[in-house]
C-alpha positions as CSV (number, residue, x, y, z in Angstrom):
1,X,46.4,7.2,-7.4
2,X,45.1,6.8,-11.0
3,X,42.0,8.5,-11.9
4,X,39.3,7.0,-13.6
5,X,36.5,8.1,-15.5
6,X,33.4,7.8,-13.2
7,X,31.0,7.2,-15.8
8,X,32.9,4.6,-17.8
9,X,32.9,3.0,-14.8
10,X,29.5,3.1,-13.4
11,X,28.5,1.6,-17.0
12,X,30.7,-1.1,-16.5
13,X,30.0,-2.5,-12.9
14,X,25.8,-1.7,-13.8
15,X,26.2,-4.1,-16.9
16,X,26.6,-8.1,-17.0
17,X,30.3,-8.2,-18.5
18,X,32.8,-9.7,-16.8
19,X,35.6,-8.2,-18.6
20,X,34.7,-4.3,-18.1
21,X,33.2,-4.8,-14.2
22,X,37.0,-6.6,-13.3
23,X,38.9,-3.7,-14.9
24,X,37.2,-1.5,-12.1
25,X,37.0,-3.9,-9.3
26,X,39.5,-2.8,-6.3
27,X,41.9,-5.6,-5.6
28,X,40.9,-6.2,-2.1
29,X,37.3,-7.1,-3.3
30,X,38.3,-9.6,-5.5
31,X,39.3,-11.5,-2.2
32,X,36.3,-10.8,-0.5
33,X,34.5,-14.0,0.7
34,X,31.3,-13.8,-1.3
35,X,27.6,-14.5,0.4
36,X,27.2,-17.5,-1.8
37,X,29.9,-19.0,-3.2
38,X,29.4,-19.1,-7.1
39,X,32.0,-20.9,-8.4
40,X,32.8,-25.0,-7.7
41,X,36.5,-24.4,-6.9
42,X,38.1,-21.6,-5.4
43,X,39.7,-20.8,-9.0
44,X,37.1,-22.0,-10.9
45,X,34.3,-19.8,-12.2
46,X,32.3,-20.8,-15.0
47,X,30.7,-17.9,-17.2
48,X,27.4,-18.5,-19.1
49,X,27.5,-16.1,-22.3
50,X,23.7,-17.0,-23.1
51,X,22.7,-16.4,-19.3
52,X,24.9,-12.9,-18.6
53,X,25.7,-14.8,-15.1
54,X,29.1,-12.8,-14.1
55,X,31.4,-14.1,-11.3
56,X,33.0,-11.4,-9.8
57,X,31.3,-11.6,-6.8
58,X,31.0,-8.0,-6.3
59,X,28.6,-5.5,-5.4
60,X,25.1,-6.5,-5.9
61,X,25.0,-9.6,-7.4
62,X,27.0,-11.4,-4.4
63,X,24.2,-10.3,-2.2
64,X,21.6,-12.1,-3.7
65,X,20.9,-15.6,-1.7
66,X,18.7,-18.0,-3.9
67,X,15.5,-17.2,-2.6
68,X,15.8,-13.5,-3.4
69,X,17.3,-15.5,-6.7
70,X,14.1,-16.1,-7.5
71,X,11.9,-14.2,-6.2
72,X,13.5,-11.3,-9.0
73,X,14.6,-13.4,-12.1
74,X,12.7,-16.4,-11.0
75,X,15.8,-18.6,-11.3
76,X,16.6,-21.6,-9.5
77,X,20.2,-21.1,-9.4
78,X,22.7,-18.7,-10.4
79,X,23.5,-21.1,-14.4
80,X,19.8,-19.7,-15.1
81,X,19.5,-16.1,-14.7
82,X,19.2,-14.0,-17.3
83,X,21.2,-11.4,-19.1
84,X,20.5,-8.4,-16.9
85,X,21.3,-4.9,-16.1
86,X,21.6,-2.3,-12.9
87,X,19.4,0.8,-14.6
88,X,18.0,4.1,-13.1
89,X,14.8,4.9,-14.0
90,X,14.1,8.8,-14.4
91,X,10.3,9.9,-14.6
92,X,9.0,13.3,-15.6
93,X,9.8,16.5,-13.3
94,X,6.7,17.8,-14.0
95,X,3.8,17.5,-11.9
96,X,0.1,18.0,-12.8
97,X,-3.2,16.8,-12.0
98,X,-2.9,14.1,-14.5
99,X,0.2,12.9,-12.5
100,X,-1.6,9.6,-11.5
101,X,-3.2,9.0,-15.1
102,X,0.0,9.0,-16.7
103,X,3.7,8.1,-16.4
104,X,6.5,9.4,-18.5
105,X,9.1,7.3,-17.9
106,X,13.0,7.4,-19.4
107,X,15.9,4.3,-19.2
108,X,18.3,2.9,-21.1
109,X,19.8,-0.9,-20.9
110,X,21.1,-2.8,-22.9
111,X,23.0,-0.1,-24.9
112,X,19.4,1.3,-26.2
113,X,17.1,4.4,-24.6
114,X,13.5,3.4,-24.0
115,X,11.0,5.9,-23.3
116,X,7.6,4.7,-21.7
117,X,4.7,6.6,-22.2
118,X,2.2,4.8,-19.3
119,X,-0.9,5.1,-19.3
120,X,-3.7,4.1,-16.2
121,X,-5.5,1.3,-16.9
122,X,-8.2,2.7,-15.0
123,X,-11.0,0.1,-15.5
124,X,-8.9,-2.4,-14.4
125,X,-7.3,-1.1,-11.7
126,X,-11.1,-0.4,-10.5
127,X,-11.8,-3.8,-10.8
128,X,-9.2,-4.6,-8.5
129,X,-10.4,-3.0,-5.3
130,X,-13.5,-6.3,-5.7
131,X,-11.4,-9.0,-6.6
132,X,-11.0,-12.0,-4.0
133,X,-8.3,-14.2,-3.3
134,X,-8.4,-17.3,-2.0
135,X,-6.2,-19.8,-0.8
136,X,-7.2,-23.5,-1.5
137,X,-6.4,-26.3,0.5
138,X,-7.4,-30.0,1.0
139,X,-9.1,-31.5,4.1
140,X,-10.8,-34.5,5.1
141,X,-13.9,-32.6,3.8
142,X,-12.7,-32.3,0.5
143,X,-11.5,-28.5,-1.1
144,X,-11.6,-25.8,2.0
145,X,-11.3,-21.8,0.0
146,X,-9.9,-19.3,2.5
147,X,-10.5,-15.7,2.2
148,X,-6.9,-13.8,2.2
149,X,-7.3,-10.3,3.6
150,X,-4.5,-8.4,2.0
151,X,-6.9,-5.0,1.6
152,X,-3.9,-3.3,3.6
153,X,-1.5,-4.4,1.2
154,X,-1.0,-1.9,-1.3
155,X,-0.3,-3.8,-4.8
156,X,0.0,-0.8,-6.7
157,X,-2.1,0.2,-9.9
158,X,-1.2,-1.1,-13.6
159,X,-0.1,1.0,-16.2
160,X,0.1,0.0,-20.4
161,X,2.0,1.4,-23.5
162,X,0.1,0.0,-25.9
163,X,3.0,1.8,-28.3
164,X,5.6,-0.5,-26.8
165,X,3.7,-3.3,-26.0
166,X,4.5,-2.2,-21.6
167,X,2.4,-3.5,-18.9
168,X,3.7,-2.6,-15.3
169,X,2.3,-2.3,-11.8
170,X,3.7,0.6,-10.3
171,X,4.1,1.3,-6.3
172,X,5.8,3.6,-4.3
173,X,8.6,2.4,-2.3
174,X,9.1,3.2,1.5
175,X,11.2,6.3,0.4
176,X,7.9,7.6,-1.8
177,X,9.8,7.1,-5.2
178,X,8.0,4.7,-7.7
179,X,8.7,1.1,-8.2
180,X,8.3,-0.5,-11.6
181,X,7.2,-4.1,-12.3
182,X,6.1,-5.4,-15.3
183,X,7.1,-6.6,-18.6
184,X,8.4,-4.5,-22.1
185,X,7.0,-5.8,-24.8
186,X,7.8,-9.8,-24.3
187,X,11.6,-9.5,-23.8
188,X,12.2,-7.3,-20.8
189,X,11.3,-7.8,-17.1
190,X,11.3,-5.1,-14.6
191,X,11.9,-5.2,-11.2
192,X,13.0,-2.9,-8.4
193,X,16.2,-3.6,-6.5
194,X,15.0,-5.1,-3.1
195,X,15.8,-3.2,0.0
196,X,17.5,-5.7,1.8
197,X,19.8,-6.0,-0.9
198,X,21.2,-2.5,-0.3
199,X,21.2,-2.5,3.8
200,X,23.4,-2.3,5.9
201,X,24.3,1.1,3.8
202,X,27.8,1.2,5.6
203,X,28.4,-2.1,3.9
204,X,31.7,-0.9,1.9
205,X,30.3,-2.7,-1.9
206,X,26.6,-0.9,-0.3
207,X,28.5,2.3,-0.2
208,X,30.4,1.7,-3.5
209,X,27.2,1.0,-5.4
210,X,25.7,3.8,-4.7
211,X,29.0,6.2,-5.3
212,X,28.8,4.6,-8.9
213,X,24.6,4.4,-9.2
214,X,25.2,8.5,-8.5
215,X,28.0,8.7,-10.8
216,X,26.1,7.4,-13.4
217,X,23.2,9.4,-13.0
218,X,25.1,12.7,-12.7
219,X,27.4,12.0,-15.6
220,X,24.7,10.1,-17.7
221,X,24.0,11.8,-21.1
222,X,21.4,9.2,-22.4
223,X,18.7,10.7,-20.3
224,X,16.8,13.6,-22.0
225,X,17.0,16.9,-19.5
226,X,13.3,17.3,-18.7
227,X,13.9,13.7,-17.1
228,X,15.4,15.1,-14.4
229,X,13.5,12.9,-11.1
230,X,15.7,9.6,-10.6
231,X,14.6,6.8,-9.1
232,X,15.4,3.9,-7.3
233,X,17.5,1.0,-9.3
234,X,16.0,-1.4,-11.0
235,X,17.0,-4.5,-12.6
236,X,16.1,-4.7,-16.3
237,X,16.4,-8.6,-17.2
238,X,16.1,-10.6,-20.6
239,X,12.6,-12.6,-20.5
240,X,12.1,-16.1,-21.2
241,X,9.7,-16.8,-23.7
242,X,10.1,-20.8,-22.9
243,X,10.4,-23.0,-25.6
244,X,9.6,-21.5,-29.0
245,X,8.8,-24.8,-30.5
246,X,5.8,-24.8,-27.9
247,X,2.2,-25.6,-29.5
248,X,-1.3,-25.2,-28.2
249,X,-3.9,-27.7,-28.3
250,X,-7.5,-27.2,-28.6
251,X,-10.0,-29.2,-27.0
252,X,-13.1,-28.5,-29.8
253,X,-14.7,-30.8,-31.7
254,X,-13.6,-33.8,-30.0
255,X,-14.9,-32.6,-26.5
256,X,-17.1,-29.4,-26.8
257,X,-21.3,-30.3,-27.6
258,X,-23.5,-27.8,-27.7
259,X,-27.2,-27.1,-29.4
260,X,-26.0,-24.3,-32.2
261,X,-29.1,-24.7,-34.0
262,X,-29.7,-21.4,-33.5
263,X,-26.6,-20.0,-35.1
264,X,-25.9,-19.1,-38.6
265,X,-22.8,-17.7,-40.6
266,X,-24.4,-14.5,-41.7
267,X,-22.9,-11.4,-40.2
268,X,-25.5,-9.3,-41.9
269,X,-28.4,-10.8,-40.0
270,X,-26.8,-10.0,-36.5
271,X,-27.0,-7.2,-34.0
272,X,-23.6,-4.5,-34.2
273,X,-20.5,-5.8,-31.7
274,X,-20.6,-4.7,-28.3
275,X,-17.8,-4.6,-26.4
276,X,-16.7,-7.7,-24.2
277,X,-15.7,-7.6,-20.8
278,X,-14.4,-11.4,-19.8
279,X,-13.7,-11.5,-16.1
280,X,-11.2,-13.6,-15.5
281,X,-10.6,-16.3,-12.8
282,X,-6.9,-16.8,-12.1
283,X,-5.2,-20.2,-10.5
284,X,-1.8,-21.2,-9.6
285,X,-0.8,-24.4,-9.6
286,X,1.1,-25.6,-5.9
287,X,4.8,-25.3,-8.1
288,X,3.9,-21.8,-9.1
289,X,2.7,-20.8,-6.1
290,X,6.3,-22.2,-4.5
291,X,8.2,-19.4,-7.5
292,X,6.8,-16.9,-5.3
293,X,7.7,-18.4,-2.0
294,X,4.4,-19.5,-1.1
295,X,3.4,-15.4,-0.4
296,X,-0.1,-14.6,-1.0
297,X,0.8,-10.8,-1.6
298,X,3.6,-11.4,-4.1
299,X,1.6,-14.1,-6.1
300,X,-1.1,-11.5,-5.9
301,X,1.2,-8.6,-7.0
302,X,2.8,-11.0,-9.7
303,X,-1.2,-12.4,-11.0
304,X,-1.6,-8.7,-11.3
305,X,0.8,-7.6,-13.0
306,X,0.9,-10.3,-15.8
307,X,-2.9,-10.5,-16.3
308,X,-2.5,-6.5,-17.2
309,X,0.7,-7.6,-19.4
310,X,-2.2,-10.1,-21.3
311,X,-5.1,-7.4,-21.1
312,X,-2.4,-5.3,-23.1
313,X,-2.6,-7.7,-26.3
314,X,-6.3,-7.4,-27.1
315,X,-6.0,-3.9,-25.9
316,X,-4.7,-3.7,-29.6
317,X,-8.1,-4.5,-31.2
318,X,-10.6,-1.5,-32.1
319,X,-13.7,-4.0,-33.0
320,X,-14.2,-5.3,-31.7
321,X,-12.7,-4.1,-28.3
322,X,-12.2,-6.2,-25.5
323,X,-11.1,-6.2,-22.2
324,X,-10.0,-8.2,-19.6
325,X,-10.8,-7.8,-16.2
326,X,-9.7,-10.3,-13.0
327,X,-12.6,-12.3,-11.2
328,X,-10.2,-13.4,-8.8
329,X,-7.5,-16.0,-7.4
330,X,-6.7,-19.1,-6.7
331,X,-3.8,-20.0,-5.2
332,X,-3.3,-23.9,-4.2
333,X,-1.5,-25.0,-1.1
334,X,-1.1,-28.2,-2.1
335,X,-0.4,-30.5,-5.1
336,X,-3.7,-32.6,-4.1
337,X,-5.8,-29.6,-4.8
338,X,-5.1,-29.6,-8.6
339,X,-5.8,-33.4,-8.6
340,X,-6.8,-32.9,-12.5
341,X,-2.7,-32.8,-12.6
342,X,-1.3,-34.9,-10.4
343,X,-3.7,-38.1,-11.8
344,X,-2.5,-36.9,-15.0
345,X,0.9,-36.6,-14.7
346,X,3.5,-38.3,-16.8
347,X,7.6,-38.7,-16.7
348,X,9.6,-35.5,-15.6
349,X,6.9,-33.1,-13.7
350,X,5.2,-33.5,-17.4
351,X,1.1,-34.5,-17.4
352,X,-1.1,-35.0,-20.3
353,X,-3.1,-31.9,-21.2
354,X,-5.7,-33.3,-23.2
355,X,-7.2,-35.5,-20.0
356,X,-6.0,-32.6,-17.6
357,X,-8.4,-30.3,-19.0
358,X,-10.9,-32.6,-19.5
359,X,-10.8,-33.3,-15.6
360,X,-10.2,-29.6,-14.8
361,X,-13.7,-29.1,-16.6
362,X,-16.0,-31.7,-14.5
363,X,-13.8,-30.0,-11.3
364,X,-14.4,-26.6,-12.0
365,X,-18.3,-27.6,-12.7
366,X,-18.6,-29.4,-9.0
367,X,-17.0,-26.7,-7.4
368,X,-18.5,-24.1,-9.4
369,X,-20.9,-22.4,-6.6
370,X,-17.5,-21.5,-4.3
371,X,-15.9,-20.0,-6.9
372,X,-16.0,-15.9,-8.1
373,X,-18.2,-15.5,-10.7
374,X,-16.0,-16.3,-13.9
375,X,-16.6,-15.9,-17.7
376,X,-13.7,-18.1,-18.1
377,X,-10.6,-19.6,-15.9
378,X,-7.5,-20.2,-16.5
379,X,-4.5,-22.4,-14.5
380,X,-0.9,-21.3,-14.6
381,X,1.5,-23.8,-13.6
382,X,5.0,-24.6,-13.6
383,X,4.4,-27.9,-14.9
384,X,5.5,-29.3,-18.4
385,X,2.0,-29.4,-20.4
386,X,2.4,-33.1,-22.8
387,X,0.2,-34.0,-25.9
388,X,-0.3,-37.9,-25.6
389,X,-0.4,-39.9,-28.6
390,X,-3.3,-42.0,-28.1
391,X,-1.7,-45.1,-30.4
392,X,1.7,-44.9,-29.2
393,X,1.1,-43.5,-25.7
394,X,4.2,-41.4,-25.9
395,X,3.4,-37.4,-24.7
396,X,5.0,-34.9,-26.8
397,X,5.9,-31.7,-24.8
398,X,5.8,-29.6,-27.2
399,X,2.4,-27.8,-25.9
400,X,2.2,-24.5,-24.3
401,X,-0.8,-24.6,-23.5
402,X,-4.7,-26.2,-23.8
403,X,-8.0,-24.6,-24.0
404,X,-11.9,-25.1,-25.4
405,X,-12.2,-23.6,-28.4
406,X,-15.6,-21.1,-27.9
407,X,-15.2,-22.1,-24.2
408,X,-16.1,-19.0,-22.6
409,X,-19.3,-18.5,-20.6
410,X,-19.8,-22.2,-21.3
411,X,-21.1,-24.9,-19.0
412,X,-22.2,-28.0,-19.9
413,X,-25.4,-28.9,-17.5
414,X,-26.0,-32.4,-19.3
415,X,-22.3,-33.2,-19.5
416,X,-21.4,-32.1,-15.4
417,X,-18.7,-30.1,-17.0
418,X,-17.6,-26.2,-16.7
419,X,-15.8,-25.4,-21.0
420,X,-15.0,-21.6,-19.8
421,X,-11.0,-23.2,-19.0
422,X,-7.2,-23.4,-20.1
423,X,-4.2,-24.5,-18.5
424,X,-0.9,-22.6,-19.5
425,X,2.3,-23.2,-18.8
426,X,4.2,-19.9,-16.8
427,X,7.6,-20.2,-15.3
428,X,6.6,-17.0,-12.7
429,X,8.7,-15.3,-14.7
430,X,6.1,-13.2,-17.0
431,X,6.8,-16.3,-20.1
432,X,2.8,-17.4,-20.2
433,X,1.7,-14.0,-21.4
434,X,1.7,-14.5,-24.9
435,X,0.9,-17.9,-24.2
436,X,-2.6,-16.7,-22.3
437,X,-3.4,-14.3,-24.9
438,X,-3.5,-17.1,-27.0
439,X,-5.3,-19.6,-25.1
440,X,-7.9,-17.0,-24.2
441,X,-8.2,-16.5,-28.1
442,X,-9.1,-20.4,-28.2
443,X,-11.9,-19.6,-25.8
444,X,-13.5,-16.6,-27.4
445,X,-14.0,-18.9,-30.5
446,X,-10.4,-18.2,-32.1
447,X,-8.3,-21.6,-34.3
448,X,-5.3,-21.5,-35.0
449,X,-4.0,-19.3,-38.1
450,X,-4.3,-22.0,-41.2
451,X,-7.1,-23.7,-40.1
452,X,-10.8,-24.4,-40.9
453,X,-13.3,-23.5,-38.8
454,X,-15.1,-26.0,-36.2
455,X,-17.4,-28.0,-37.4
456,X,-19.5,-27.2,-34.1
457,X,-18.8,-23.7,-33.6
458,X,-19.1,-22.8,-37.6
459,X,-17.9,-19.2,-38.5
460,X,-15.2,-18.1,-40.9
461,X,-12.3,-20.5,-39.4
462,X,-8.5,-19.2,-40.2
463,X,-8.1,-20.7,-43.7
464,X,-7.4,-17.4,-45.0
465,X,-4.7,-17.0,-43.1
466,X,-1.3,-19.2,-43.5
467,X,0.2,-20.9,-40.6
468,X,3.4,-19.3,-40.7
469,X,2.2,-15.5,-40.6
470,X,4.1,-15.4,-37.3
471,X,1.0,-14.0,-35.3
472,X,-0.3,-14.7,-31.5
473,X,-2.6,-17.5,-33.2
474,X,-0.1,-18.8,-35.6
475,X,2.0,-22.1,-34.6
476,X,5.2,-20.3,-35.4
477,X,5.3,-16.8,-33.9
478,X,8.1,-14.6,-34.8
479,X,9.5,-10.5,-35.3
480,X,6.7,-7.8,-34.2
481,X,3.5,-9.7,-35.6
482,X,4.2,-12.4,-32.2
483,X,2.1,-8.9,-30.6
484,X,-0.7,-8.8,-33.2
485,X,-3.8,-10.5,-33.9
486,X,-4.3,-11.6,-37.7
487,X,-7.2,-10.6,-39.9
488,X,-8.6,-14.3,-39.5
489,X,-8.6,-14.3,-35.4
490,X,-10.7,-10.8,-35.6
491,X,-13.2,-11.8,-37.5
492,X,-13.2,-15.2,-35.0
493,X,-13.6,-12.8,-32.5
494,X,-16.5,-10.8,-34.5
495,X,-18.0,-14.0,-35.2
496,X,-18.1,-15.7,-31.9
497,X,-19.3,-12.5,-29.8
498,X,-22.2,-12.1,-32.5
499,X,-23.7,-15.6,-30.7
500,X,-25.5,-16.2,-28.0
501,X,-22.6,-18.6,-27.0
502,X,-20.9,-15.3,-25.8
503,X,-24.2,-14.0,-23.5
504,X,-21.7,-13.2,-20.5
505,X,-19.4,-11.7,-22.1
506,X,-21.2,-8.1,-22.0
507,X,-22.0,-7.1,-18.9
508,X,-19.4,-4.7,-17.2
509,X,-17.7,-5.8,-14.1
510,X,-19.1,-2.6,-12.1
511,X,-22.7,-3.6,-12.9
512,X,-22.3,-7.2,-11.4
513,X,-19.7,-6.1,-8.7
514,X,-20.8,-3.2,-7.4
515,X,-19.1,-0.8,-4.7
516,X,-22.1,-0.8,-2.3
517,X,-22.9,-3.6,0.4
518,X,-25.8,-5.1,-2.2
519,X,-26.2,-9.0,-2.4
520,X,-25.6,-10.6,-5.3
521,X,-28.7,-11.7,-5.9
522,X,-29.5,-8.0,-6.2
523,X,-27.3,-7.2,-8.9
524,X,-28.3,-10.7,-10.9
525,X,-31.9,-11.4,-11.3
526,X,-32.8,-15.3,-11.4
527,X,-33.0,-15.4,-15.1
528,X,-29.4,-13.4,-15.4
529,X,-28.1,-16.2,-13.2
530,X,-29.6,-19.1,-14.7
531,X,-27.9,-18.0,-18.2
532,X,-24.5,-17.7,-16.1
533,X,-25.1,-21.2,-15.4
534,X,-25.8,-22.5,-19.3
535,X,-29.7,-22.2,-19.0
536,X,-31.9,-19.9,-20.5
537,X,-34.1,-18.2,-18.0
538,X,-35.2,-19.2,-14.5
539,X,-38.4,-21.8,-14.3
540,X,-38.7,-21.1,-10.5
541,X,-39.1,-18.3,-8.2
542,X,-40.7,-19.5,-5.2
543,X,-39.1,-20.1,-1.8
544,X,-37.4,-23.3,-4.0
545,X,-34.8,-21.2,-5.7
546,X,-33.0,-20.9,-2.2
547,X,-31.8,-24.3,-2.1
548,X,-31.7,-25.1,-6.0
549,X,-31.9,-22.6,-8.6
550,X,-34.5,-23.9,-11.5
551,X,-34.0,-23.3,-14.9
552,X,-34.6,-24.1,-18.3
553,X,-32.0,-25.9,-20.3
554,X,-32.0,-25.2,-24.5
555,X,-34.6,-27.9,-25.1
556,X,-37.1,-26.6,-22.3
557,X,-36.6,-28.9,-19.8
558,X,-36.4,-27.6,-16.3
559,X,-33.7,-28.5,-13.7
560,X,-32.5,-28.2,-10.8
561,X,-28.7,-26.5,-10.2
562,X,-27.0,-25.2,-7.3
563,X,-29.1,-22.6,-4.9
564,X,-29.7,-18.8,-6.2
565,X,-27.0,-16.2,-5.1
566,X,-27.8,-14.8,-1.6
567,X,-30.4,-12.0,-2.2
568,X,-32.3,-13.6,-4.8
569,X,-35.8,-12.8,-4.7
570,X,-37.9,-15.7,-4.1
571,X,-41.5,-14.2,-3.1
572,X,-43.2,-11.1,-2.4
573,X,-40.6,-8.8,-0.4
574,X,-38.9,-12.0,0.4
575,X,-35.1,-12.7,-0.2
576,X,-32.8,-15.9,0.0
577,X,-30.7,-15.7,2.9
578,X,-28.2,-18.6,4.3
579,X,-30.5,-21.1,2.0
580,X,-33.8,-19.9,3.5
581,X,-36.4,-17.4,2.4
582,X,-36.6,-14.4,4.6
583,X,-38.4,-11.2,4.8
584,X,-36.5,-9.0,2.8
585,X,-34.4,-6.4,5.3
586,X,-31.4,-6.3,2.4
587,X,-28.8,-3.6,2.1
588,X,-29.7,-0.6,-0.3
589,X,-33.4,-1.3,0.4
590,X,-35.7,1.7,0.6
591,X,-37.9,-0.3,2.8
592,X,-35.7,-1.4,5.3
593,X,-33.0,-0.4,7.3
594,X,-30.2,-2.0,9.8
């Protein structure tokens, strides 16, 4: 029998190449009958260099059935998957009471080491234990929002590297060792190995991987010694950033109206930055929902994981600072729910951005008293976002994705129309992070890098800043500055949170949401709400306010809007409750009591 060298091979058959996994495969498993057959003849494989899609049908990769296909590299067959590897991941063997606050995490793929230094977000993860999902679907009555109860679930808490640019939700498996998903920097997805894959464990390629998974790790000599705990194998995959050639487009001056008379371009005369806190409202489209095979709890775990990947990018900002904390979810059931698409929708599952937008604003406005409570919100979907030539007709789809510039907080009472949204494109796949960073940008006042600044918003613009710097906000990112913000989009930032444009922007999550059993109208007075709404202060605080909150628009004018949040305070110790005002007998209430 000829020996081999254990570790050579365990390198081999844990990589993507063809030629060093067949030098090591026995004989009899190359005749194996594979789960799915890969190849189009019997004789007949064909191997994607750009893709790292092997056909050897052996060990791990046979085992995966297109569902589970995509559900890890969010393929749709086996010509798209990325280049990928079998890793181990090894953590830190020592434990302290900091264990939980950070991760010290060691792998190597793709020839390199990479050592992770995690970090909690803590914040966010707090934020977490309020945030709804819903699922939408359309009746004969129009939009019905259903509550999904997944507090059982355990989604796991997100970690950063700020360092490496890491954002990962990490969970413990069902043998207690931690599971890593998440993104490196924009080019590496992480996923654990699923279960299934590996059972039944006397399956003889189940047995082999793991003889050569411990081979590797007891022969390894990448792995610094105080890395000593291994865990469970993970794949490490290549990321799609999408089309490179994508653009955004900005929905500003030809759209936005708003009274700035109030605003002037002189920093000096303005109060210091605060930090912002945008809560943010996420929504899948029905084709995105379908990458994740229509699961509310892996849509959830996926929505959480990649808004911590996009929290990550302004994460690199010192002033002003600004984070980014989920509202919520929305998850539609069916194409008719995002009608703003579908009666928008070109040639080749393509729609025009420009009037999608434009319809997702009025939509979002009508349904705005369902919906979480959202400084902005923003649609991921699998859908090709156009730009339609208004002469020609023809829709270029070259566009990544669309927002309001200076959106956020915004809604347009006189117009019927909600400015706080974007639309990204996101294969499910972790590729629209970048892409939301820089939408986002858009709505907190950001142009693109090269450009002037909007006539309507006014502030310093981006002409300082060439086109081609290679930045988030530049239309041709490239290297390490695709991860940073250039001078010119900070002082945008600066600029737009200095006005009262950005009101919402500063109150934390855990003063609006808190832990207790308060109503909201508890933790928003009526003159807080009516500037969530685009007023300035309420006009009304009589039994009215239950069934339409009053307020005052910029000009003075009073109107009516949708009814104050349950617990609003409409009289002397009297509370809205179900539209009516009620004695007051509110949780929290030292007068009171169940």
């Amino acid at each position: 029998m000829v020996e081999v060298n254990l570790k050579q091979q365990a390198r081999c058959l844990f990589s993507a190449d063809l030629e060093c996994q067949t030098a090591f495969i026995p004989e009899a498993s190359l005749h194996q009958e594979p789960v799915v057959d890969m190849c189009e003849k019997e004789n007949s494989c064909i191997k994607n260099e750009n893709s790292g899609v092997f056909k050897s049908k052996w060990l791990i990769y046979k085992r995966l059935d297109l569902v589970t296909l995509k559900q890890i590299f969010h393929a749709d067959s086996y010509e798209q998957v990325p280049e990928y590897e079998i890793v181990q991941i090894r953590t830190l063997s020592k434990r302290s009471i900091d264990d939980d606050e950070v991760k010290d995490v060691h792998l190597s793929a793709f020839g390199k080491p990479i050592h992770l230094h995690l970090k909690r977000n803590r914040a966010f993860n707090k934020r977490l234990k309020y945030s709804k999902m819903y699922v939408a679907e359309m009746t004969d009555d129009g939009i019905e929002y259903s509550d999904v109860n997944d507090e059982k679930e355990d989604i796991g808490a997100a970690y950063q590297d700020i360092d490496k640019m890491a954002a990962v939700i990490i969970t413990r498996g069902q043998n207690g060792q931690i599971q890593m998903d998440g993104t490196i920097a924009d080019e590496l997805g992480v996923k654990p190995v699923p279960a299934h894959i590996l059972i039944p464990q006397n399956d003889d390629n189940v047995k082999l991987f793991y003889q050569n998974f411990e081979a590797m790790s007891t022969n390894s000599t990448t792995f610094p010694e105080e890395f000593a705990e291994r865990k469970d194998p993970h794949f490490l995959f290549r990321c799609s950033r999408g089309n490179s050639s994508k653009k955004s487009i900005l929905l500003s001056d030809f759209y936005a109206k708003i009274n700035i008379s109030n605003i002037d371009g002189h920093r000096s005369k303005r109060n210091p930055i605060r930090h912002a806190f945008p809560e943010v409202l996420l929504m899948v489209d029905y084709d995105n929902f379908a990458v994740h095979d229509f699961s509310e709890l892996k849509t959830r775990k996926y929505l959480v994981s990649f808004l911590n990947g996009v929290d990550l990018r302004f994460k690199i900002l010192s002033n002003p600072k600004i984070k980014l904390f989920l509202s919520g979810i929305i998850v539609a059931k069916s194409r008719d729910v995002t009608s703003y698409l579908v009666n928008n929708c070109m040639l080749l599952k393509s729609f025009d951005g420009r009037a999608a937008l434009n319809d997702m604003a009025k939509h979002m406005f009508s349904t705005r008293r369902r919906l979480p409570s959202h400084d902005m919100a923003l649609l991921l979907t699998k859908l090709d976002i156009c730009s339609r030539d208004e002469k020609s007709g023809k829709c270029n789809p070259a566009t990544g994705g669309i927002a309001y510039i200076g959106g956020a907080c915004h809604v347009d009472q006189v117009n019927r129309r909600t400015e706080k949204v974007a639309i990204v494109e996101d294969n499910g796949g972790f590729s629209g992070i970048l892409n939301t960073a820089h939408e986002i940008a858009h709505l907190l006042g950001a142009k693109h890098d090269g450009f002037p600044p909007s006539p309507f918003l006014g502030g310093p613009g981006s002409s300082g800043c060439t086109s081609e710097g290679g930045y988030i906000m530049s239309l041709k990112k490239s290297g390490t500055r695709r991860f940073l913000w250039s001078q010119c989009s900070i002082e945008q930032f600066r600029y737009f949170l200095s006005t009262p444009r950005a009101s919402c922007l500063f109150n934390y999550p855990h003063e609006n949401h808190s832990a207790s059993s308060k109503w909201p109208g508890q933790l928003l007075s009526l003159d807080e709400q009516c500037k969530r709404d685009g007023g300035t202060k309420a006009c009304q605080s009589d039994s009215r306010v239950c069934l339409q909150l009053h307020c005052y628009s910029a000009t003075g004018h009073c109107y009516a809007g949708r009814p104050a949040a349950e617990g609003s305070p409409c009289g002397q110790d009297r509370v809205c409750r179900n539209g009516n005002c009620v004695a007051s007998i509110l949780p929290g209430s030292t007068r009171f009591k169940f």
